[in-house]
N, C-alpha and C positions, 0 to 999 in steps of 0.2 A: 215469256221471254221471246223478243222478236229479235230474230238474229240477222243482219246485215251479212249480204253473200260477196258483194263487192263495192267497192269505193268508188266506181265508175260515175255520169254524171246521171246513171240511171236508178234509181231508189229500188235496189231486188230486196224484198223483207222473204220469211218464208217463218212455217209454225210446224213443229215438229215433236214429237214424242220425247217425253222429258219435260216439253214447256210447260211454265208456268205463270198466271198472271191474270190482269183483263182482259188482255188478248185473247185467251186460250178459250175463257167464260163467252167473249160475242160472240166466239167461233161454234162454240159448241148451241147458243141459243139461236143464232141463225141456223144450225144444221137441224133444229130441233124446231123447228117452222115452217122446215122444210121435209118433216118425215124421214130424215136420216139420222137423229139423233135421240134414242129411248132413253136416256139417262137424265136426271138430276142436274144441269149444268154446275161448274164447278171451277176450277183453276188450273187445271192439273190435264195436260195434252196424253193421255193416256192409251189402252190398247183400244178403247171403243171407239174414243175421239178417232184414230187412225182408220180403225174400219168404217166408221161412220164415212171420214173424207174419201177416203179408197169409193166406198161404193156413188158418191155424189161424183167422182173423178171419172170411174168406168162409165154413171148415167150420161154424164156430159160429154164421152168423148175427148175426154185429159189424159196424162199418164197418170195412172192408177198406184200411186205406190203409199197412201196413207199421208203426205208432207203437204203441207196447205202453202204452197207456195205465192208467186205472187201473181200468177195465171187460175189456181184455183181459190183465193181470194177474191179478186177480180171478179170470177164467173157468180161467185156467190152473195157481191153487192156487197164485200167488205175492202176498205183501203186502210191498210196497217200503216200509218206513217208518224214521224219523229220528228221533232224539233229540229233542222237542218237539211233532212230531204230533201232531194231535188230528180226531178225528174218528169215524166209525163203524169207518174200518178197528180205529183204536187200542182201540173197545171191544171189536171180536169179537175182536182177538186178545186182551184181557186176558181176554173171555169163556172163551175157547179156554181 
């Protein structure tokens, strides 16, 4: 589940404990590529997934609080985006 923080013309996604989905699965196999994630990838944003991101968040100099938002997205070379999105994410990927 990627949940929309606001309607502004800025696309804020974020991933959070409870989600579930593809989303939740690339999150968790890029954390696991990156030596922060021991687990099975799977669907389900759970307590590992959380402490997984926590400690990628504290490595980087983020706030630390477990929510893979769209700044620790970002840092981690993922862009969660939707059919309608607009925003800078939307231009760097079309840049890309």
């Amino acid at each position: 589940l990627v949940l929309p923080l606001s309607e502004t013309a800025l696309a804020t996604t974020l991933l959070q404990p409870g989600a579930r989905g593809p989303e939740v699965t690339k999150l968790q196999k890029r954390l696991q590529q990156l030596g922060y994630f021991q687990s099975r990838p799977g669907n389900y944003y759970g307590r590992r997934t959380s402490e997984a991101v926590s400690q990628f968040q504290a490595d980087n100099r983020l706030t630390s609080n477990g929510i893979a938002d769209e700044v620790t997205l970002e840092k981690l070379g993922i862009l969660t985006l939707r059919r309608g999105d607009r925003g800078d994410s939307v231009r760097q990927l079309q840049q890309a």
